[in-house]
C-alpha positions in Angstrom: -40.5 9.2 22.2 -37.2 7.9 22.9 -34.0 9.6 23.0 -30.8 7.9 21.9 -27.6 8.6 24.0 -24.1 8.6 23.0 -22.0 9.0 25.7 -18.1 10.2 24.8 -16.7 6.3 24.9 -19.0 5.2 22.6 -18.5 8.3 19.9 -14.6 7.7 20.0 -15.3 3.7 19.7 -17.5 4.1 16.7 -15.0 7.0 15.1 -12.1 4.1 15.7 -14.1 1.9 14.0 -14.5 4.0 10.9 -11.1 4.9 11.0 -9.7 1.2 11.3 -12.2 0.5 8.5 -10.9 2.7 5.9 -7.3 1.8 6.4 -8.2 -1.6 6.1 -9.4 -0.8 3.0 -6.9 1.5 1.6 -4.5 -1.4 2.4 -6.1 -4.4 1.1 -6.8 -2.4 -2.1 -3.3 -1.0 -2.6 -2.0 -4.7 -2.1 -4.5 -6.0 -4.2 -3.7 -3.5 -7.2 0.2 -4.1 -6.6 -0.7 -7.8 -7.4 -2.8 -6.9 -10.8 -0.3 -4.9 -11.7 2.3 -7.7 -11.5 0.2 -10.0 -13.5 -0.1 -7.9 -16.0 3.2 -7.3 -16.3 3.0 -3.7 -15.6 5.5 -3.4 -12.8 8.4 -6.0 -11.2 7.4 -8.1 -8.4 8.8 -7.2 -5.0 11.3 -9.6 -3.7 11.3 -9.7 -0.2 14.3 -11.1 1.1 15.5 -10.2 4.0 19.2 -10.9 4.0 19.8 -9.5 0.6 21.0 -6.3 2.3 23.1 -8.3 4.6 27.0 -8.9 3.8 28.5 -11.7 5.4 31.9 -13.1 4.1 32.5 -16.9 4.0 35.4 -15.5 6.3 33.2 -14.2 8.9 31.4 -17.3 9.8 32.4 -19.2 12.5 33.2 -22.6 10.8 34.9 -24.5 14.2 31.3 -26.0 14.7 
């Protein structure tokens, strides 16, 4: 007969594991039905710009170069 052991490391690497797993999931999936849902025309696409939330006058750039 032989006895498996599971010492404390290995228990909190194989929870991780699981853990990482599902959120993996959960976030591929949620991406994944954003994007069908754009398709379909069900919702607007998400633009992600980055400066649009910036305001920069043409005044405040530094044209002397």
């Amino acid at each position: 007969m032989h006895f498996l052991y599971f010492d404390p490391g290995l228990g909190a690497m194989i929870i991780q594991a699981i853990v990482a797993a599902v959120a993996g999931v959960v976030l591929f999936s949620k991406n994944l039905v954003h994007k069908i849902k754009v398709f379909l025309g069900l919702v607007k696409p998400i633009e992600d710009d980055v400066f649009d939330d910036i305001d920069v006058k043409d005044s405040d750039v530094d044209k002397t170069k």
